[in-house]
C-alpha positions in Angstrom: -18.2 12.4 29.9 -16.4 13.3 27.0 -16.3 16.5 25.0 -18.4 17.8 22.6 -15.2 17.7 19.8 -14.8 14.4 21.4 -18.2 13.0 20.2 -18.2 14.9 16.8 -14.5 13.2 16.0 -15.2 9.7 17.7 -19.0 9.8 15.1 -16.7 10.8 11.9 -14.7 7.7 12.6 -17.8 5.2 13.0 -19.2 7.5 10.0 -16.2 6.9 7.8 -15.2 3.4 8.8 -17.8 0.5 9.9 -15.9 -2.7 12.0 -18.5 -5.8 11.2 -16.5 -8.5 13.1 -13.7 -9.0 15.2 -12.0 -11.9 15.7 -12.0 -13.4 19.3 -7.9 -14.6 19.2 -6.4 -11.6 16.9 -6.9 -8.2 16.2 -8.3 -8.9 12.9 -11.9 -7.4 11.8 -13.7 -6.8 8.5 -15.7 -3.6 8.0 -16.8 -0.9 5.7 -14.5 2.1 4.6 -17.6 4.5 3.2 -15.5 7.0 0.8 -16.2 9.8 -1.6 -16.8 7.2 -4.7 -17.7 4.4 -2.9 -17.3 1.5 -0.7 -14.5 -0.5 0.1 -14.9 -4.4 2.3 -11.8 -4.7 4.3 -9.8 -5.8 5.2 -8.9 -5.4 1.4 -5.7 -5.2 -0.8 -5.1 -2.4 -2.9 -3.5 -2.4 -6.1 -1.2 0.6 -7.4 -2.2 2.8 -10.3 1.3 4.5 -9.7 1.1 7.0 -12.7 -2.3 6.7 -13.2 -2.6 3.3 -14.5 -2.6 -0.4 -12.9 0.3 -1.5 -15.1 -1.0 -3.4 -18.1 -4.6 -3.1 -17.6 -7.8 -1.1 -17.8 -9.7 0.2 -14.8 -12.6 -2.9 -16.3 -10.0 -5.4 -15.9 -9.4 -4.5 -12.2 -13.2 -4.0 -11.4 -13.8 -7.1 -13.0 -11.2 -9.1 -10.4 -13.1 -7.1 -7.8 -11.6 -4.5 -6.8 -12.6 -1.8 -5.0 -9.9 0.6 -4.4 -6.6 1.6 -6.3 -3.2 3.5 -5.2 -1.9 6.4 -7.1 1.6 8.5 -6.3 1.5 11.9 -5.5 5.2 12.3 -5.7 5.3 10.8 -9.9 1.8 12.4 -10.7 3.0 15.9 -9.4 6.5 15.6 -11.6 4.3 14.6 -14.6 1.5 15.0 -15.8 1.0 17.6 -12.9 -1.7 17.8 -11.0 -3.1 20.7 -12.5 -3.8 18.9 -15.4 -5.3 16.1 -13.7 -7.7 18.5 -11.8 -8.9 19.9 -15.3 -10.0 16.3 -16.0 -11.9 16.2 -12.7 -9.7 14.1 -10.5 -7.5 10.6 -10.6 -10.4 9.0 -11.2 -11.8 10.8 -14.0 -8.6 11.4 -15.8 -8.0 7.3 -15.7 -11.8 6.5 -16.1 -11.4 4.6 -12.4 -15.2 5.1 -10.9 -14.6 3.9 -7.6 -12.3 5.2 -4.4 -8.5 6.0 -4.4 -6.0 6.2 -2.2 -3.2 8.9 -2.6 0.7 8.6 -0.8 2.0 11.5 0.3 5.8 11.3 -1.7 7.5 10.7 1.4 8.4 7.0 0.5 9.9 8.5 -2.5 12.0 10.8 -1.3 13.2 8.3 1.1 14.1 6.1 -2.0 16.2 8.9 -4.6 18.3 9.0 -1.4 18.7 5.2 -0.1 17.0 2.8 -3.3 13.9 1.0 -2.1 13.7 -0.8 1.0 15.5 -3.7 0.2 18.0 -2.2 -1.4 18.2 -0.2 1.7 18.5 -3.2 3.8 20.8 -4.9 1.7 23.1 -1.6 2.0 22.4 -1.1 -1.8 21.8 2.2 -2.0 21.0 4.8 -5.3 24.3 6.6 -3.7 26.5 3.3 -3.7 25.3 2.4 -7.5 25.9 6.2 -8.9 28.4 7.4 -7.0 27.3 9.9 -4.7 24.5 9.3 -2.1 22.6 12.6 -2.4 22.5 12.3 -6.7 18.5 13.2 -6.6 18.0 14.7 -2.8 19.3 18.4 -3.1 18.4 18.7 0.5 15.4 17.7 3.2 15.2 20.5 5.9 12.3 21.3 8.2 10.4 22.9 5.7 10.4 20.3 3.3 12.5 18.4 0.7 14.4 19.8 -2.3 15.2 17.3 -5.7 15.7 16.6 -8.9 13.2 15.9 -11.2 13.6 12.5 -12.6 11.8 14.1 -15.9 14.4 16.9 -16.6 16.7 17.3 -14.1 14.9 20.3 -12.6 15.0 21.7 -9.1 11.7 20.5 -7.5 10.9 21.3 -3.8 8.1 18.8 -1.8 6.8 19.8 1.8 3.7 19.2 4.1 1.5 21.5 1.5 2.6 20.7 -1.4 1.5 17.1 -0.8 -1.6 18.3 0.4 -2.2 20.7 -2.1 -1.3 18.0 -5.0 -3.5 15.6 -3.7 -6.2 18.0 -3.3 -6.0 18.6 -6.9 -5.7 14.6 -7.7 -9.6 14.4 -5.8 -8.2 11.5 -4.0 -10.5 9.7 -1.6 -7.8 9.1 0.8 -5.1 11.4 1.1 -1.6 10.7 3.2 0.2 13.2 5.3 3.7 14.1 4.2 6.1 12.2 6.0 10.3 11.2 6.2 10.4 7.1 5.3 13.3 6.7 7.8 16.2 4.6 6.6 16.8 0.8 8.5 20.6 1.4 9.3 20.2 5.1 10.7 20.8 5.7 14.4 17.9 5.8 17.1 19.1 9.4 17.4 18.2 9.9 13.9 15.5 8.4 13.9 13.4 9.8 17.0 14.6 13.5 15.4 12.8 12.0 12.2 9.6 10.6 13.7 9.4 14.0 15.5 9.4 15.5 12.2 7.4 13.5 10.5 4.8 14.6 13.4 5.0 18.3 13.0 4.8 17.8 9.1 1.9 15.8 10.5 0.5 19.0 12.1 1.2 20.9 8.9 -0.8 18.5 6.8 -3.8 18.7 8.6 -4.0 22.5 8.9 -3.9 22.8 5.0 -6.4 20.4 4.8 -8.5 21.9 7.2 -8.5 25.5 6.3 -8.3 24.1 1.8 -9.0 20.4 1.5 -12.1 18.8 0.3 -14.2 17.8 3.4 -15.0 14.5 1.3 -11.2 14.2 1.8 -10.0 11.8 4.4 -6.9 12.0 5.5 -4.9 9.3 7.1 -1.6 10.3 9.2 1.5 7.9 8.9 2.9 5.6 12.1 6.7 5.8 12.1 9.4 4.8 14.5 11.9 2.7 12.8 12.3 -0.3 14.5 12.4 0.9 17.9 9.3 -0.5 20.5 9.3 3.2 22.3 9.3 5.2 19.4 6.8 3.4 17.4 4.2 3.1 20.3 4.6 7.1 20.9 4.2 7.7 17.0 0.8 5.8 16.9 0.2 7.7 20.0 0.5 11.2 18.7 -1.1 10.2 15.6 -4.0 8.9 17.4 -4.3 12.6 19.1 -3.8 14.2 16.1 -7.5 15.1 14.0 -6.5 12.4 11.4 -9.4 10.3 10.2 -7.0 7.2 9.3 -3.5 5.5 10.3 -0.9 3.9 8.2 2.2 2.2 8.8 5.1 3.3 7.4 9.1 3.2 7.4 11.0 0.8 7.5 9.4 -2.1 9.2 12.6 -4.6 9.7 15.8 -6.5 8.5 13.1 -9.4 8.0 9.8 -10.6 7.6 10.1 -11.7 11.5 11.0 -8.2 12.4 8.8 -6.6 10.2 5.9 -8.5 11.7 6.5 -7.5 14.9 7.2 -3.6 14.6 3.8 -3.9 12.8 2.4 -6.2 16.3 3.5 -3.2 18.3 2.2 -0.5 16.2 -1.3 -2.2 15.9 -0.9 -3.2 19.4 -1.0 0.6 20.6 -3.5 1.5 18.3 -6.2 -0.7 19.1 -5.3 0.3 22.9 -5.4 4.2 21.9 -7.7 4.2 18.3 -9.6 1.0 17.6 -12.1 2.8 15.8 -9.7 4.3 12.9 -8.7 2.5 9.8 -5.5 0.8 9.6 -3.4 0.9 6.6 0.4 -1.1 5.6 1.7 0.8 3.3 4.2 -0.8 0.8 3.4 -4.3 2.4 1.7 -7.4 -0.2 3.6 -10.6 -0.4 1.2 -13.4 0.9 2.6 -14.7 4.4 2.5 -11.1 5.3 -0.8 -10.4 4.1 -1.8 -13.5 6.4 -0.4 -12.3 9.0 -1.4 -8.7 9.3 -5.0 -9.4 8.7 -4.4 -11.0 11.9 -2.2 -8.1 13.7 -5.7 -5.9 12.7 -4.6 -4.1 9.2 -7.7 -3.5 7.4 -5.8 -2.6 4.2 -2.7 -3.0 2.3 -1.0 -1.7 -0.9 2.5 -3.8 -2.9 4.1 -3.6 -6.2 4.3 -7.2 -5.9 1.5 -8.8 -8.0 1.6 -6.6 -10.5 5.8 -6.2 -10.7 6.0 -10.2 -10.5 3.9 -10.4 -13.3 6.0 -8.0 -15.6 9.0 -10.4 -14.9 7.1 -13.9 -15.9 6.4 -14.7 -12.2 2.9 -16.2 -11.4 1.7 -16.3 -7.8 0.5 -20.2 -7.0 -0.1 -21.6 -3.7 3.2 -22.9 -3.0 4.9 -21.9 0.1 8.1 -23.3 -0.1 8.8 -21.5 -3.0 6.9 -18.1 -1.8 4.2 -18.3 -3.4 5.8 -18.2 -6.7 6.6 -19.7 -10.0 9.1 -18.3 -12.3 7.6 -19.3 -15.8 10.0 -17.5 -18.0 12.6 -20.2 -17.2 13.4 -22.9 -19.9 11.9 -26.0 -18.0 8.2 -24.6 -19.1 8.8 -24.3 -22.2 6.1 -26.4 -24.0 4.3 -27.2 -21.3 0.4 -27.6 -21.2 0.0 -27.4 -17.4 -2.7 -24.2 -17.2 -1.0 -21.7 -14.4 -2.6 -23.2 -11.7 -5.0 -26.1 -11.2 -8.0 -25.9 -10.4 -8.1 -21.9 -10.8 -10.9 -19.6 -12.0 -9.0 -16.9 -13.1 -9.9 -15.3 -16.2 -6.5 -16.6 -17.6 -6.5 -20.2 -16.2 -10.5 -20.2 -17.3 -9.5 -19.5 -20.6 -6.9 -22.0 -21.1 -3.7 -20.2 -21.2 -1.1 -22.2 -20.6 2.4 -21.9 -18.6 4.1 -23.0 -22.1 2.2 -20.0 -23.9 3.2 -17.9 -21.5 6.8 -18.6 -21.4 6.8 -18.2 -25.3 4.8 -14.9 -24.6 7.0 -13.6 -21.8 10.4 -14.4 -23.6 9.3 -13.3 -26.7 9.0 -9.9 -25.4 5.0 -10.1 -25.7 2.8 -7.5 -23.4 0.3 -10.3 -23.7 2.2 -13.2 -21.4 2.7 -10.3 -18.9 -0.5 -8.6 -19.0 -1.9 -12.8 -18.9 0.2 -12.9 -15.0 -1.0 -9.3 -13.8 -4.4 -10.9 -14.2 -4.0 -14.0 -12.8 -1.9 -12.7 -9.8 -4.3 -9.6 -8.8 -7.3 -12.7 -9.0 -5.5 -14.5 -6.6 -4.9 -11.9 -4.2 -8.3 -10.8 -4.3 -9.5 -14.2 -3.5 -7.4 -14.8 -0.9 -9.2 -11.4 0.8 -12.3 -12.6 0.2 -11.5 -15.8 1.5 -9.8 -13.8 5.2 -12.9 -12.0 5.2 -15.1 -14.6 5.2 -13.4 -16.7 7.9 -12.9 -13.6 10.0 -16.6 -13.6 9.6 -16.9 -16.9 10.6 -14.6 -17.5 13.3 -12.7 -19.8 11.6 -9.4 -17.1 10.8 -7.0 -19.8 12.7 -7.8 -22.3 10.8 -7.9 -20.4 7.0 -4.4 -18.8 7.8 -3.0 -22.2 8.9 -4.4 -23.7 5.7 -2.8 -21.2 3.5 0.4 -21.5 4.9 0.3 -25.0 4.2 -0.3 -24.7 0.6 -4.1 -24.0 0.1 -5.8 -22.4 -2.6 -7.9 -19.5 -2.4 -11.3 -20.1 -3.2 -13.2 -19.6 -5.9 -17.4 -19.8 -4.7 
């Protein structure tokens, strides 16, 4: 029989997080994630409010789409404005006039990135270092205690550890906040990497003592899976963060040299947590382009968060159910110019529905115009958000297999 603590965690879990349906062939499920300001379908994507703001939109623009839950970033909110200011306004959500739930990261994937670039840049050994000349130029040092920088904003000596992410997004009144953890690099050594994963679980520790003896108890707080790309050391880290008194996981790190890779560190990560866990939460973090949305609905995330809609947009890229060309068109290139064709057939989009057309928004987008781009963030967020409805629905159904397959071949999301 099991304990007493046992019960009271196993209830906050069931409390927190509701599973509907799970598939019969996958791991995927929809279900309920009941948060402080509201409730969020999953499995769901997640847009980024990275300082405070989905990039060219209003908070109504984004409920309107029908979303239900944005990202912000603890680690560019605490450099500016600072969180105390935002927790004079109320909160995140106050301070952007976003009513419903938000998720907070913890920082870590920035640190990672003043260090190495972003991921692919990582990958692609393009590192900050290699472009500036030196390959510490922002990371002063990252020691047990935590992680010493410069501030992007001045130059200023800046120091991040376990309670200073806590603490920050204590004052941001996040829904969801992330432990602090070390994003480790792709082309590190396993050596490296289990010392990192190991610390990355006593920061873990760290995290959730703050939080327990200062943190909001309508805070949840999700711990972060790392690993690198090794089988062992992933399926231990989902292990100890399943022991640990988190009330969430996500997957972090780097997942992979490619998407094939990438898909499986994140089959063995979900693997070990539905064995160990199947009643917590499961979130990708930094994950969005649409095969791998497809797939890890059916690996059992049940939410995900990518600059990709929103950044595409910004550059004249529209997201269209194509493939063979990823899923994209690039309409700031001279072969659209004039054309009439609306973004997509047959799409209900507030900018397709309104007659925008790719030629208008090539003019916009060259022009400079922060209409053609906002026109794309639109259109592309719809999209995504159709295709979730449309996963959730089939996962619903039974018919995941067959949605997935169609998808991959080209289908459009619906639009009932």
């Amino acid at each position: 029989m099991p304990s007493s603590v046992e019960r009271t965690e196993t209830t906050s879990f069931l409390l927190m997080f509701q599973i509907h349906t799970r598939a019969r062939d996958s791991r995927a499920r929809t279900g309920t994630l009941h948060l402080a300001h509201g409730e969020v379908q999953t499995p769901a994507f997640v847009p980024l409010a990275t300082r405070g703001s989905v990039k060219l939109l209003e908070p109504r623009d984004v409920l309107d789409l029908g979303y239900e839950m944005v990202l912000g970033n603890t680690f560019h909110l605490y450099l500016s404005p600072g969180p105390e200011l935002i927790d004079a306004h109320g909160g995140l959500g106050a301070f952007m006039r976003w009513p419903g739930p938000i998720i907070t990261d913890s920082g870590g994937f920035q640190v990672f990135s003043m260090g190495h670039g972003g991921v692919a840049d990582e990958i692609k050994g393009r590192g900050r270092g290699q472009e500036q000349g030196s390959s510490s130029s922002a990371i002063l040092s990252i020691g047990e205690e935590g992680v010493r920088f410069r501030s992007y904003i001045d130059g200023g000596e800046r120091f991040l550890a376990p309670e200073t992410s806590m603490a920050v997004q204590h004052a941001l009144r996040s829904d969801i906040a992330l432990v602090f953890d070390e994003c480790t690099p792709f082309h590190v050594t396993r050596d490296y990497t289990a010392r990192s994963t190991e610390r990355t679980h006593r920061w873990l520790e760290r995290c959730l003592d703050w939080h327990e003896q200062h943190g909001r108890a309508e805070q949840v707080v999700y711990g972060i899976v790392q690993g690198g790309v090794e089988p062992d050391l992933r399926i231990e880290s989902a292990e100890t963060v399943a022991a640990s008194r988190c009330r969430g996981v996500a997957i972090g790190g780097s997942l992979g040299q490619d998407k094939a890779q990438m898909h499986q560190v994140v089959d063995w990560t979900t693997a070990a947590l539905e064995r160990v866990t199947p009643e917590r939460p499961r979130h990708l973090l930094g994950i969005g382009d649409i095969d791998d949305l497809l797939v890890g609905v059916g690996l059992g995330i049940d939410t995900f968060d990518c600059a990709m809609p929103t950044r595409l947009a910004r550059h004249g890229v529209a997201v269209v159910p194509e493939p063979s060309q990823r899923w994209r068109v690039d309409l700031a290139k001279a072969r659209f110019r004039g054309s009439q064709e609306p973004i997509m057939e047959d799409c209900h989009c507030p900018v397709c529905r309104a007659g925008f057309t790719r030629g208008y928004i090539h003019y916009a987008v060259r022009a400079g115009e922060t209409t053609g781009r906002r026109l794309l963030t639109l259109h592309n967020l719809s999209f995504i958000q159709r295709l979730m409805s449309d996963l959730r629905q089939a996962i619903n159904s039974g018919s995941l297999n067959e949605t997935v397959a169609a998808f991959m071949s080209g289908a459009a999301p619906s639009w009932s």
